[in-house]
N, C-alpha and C positions, 0 to 999 in steps of 0.2 A: 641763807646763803644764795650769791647769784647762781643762776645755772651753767653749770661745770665749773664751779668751785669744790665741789667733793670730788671729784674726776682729778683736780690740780692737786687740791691736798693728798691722794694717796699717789700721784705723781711724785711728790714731795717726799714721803713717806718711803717710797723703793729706793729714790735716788739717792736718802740716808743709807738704807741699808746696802746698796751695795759699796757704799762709800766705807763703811766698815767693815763689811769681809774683805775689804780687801787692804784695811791697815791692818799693819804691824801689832795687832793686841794679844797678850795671852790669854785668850777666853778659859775656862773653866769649861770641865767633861761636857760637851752636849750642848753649850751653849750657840758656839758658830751652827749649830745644827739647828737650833731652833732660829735663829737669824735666819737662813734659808728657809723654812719652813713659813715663815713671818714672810719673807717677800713674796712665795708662792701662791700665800693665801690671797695676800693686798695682791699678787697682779692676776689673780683670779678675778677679786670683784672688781679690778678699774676696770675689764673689759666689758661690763656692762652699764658702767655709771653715767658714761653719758646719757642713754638712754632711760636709767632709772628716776635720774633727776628731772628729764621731759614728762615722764609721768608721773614723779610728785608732785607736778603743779598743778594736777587736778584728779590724782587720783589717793586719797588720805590713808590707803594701807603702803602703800607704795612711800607716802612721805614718813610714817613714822617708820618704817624701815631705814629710809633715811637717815633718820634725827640720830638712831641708835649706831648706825655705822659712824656716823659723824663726829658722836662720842667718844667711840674705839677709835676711833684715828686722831682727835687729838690726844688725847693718854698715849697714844703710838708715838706721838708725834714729840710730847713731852719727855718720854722715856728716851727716843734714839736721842734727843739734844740732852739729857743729859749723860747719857753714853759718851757722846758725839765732845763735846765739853773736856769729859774726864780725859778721852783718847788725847785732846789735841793739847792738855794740860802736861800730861805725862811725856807726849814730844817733848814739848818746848824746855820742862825741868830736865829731861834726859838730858839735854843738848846742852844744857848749862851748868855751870860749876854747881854742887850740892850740896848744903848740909849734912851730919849725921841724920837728924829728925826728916830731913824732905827723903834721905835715900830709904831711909824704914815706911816711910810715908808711900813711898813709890816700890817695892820691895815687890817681888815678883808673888808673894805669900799674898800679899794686897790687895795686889792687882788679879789673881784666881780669887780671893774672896770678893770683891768688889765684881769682878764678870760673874761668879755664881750668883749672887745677888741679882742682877740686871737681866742672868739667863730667865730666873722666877719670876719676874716681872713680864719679859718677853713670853712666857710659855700662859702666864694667862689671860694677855691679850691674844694671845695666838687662839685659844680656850674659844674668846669671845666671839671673836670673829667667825673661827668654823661654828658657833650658834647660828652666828645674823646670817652665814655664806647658807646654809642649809632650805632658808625660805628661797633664799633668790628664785629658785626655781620655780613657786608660786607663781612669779608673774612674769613669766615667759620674754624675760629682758630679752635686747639684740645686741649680741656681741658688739663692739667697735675699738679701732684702736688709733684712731683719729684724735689728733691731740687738737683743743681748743686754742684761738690765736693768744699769741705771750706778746704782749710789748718787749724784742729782741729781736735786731736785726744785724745780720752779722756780727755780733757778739756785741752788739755796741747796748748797753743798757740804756734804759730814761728812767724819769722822775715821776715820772704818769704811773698810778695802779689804782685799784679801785677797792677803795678801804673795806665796800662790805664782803669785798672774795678773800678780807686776808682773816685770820681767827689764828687763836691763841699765843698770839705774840704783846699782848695789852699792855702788860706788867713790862715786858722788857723796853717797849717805847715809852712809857710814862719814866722810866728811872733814867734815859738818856737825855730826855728832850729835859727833868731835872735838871742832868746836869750841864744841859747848855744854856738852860737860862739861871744857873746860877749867880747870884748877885755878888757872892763871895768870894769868886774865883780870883787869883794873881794872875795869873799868868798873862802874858801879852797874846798870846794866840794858843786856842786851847785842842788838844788832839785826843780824839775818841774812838779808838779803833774796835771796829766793829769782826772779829776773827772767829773764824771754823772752818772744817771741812764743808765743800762743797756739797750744795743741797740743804742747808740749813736756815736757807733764808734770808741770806744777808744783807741783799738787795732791797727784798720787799721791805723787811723792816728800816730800811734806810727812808727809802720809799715814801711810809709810813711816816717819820718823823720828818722828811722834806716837806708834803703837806700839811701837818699840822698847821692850824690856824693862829695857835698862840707864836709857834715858829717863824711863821710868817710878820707876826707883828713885830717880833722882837730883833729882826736881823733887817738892813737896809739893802743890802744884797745877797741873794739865796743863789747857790749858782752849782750845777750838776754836770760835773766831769767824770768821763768810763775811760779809763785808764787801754786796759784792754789788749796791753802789750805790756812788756818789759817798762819798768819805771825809767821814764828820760823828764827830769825836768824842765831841761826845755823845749821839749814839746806841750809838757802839762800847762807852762806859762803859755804860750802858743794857744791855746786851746780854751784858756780863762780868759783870755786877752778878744778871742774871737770869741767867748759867749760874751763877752760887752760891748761886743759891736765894733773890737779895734781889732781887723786881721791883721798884721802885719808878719808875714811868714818869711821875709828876706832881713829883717833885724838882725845885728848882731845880737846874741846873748844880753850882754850889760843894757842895751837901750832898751830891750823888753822887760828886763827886771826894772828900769827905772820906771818904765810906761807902770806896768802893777801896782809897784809903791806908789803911782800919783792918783791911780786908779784907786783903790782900795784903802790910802791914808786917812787915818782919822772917820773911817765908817766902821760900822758893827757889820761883821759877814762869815757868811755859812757857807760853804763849800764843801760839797761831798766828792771825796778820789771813791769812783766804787770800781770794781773789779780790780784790783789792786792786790797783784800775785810779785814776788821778787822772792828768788832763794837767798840775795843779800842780805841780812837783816839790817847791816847798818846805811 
């Protein structure tokens, strides 16, 4: 991993957890308690990981200490997305008309055995971690709490990331970038929405699949739009229209939608909407 990718991933890692105490879940006896206890520990060790990671690079008890947090943070990281997953499942069915089978399925009886579940998982990586947190003291790290530069600027995302600082996302890019190159597909224009609770990653793995080299050969234009606001589509044409080099910001409506369709007719094209928040769903 580059240096301050462990430092980002248990960035990653807290800003799960606090993204869950703070929905709406029926947790099971003690679990929200071990959720705190789990962010305590991780923002215990980020405060030395910058610094631990400068001396892994040449010091080899220092890096396998490393290796082995590195571990517990993906299983951390694993477990909160599929916490993170269930949580934002059970939204979206709550909100919508139910079967008998989806309401038994989502049943409050469920949902306390499913958080008991997820509390035991949580309670023995929490186990692990006060293992690995116990040596830190060994090597006399120096606090810090200086966060490494993020491609974000004003909120505005890019397309830029650096594949070797991202880990355990491999499986979920390999089964999208499927199915965008699928050969089989009907549809005239195909929609893949990439959905969670913030802190899950959604970006990077975007990210991730905009680079792709096969991605790249297979699309005639690849084109990366950050929303970033409230959904106005015609601002979004506005903004595709000026990533291909046509500003034209005093158009009516109809002449910009014509510009696109001449623009983009009869080519294969990838466009990502990312940061794309609307409480409208329609």
């Amino acid at each position: 991993m580059a240096e301050g990718a462990l430092f980002v991933l248990a960035g990653k890692v807290l800003e799960v957890l606090g993204s869950l105490t703070l929905q709406e879940i029926k947790f099971a006896c003690g679990v929200k308690h071990e959720l705190e206890n789990l962010k305590s520990t991780v923002s215990t060790i980020q405060a030395v990981l910058l610094d631990a990671e400068k001396q892994g690079s040449y010091n080899n008890e220092v890096k396998k200490w490393l290796n082995k947090l590195k571990d517990v943070f993906l299983d951390a990281d694993d477990l909160l997305y599929d916490f993170s997953n269930e949580a934002l499942q059970r939204k979206v069915m709550t909100g919508n008309k139910m079967t008998k089978e989806v309401r038994i399925f989502f049943s409050s009886s469920n949902q306390l055995a499913f958080s008991l579940k997820m509390g035991h998982r949580i309670k023995i990586i929490r186990k692990r971690l006060n293992a690995i947190t116990k040596y830190k003291g060994h090597f006399h790290f120096i606090q810090s709490s200086i966060e490494p530069q993020v491609m974000n600027r004003d909120g505005e995302t890019y397309s830029f990331v650096l594949e070797e600082d991202v880990v355990g996302r491999e499986d979920d890019k390999k089964e999208i970038i499927e199915l965008l190159l699928d050969a089989n597909t009907v549809e005239n224009v195909s929609i893949i929405p990439i959905v969670g609770i913030e802190g899950l990653g959604k970006t990077t793995l975007a990210q991730l699949i905009y680079n792709d080299e096969n991605v790249k050969n297979n699309f005639e234009l690849k084109l990366w739009i950050c929303i970033s606001h409230d959904f106005d589509v015609e601002h979004i044409v506005k903004q595709i229209l000026e990533s291909l080099g046509n500003r034209r910001d005093e158009e009516r409506f109809e002449n910009l939608k014509y510009d696109l369709r001449e623009t983009i007719n009869g080519k294969k094209y990838f466009i990502v909407l990312d940061d794309l928040s609307n409480k409208d769903t329609d």
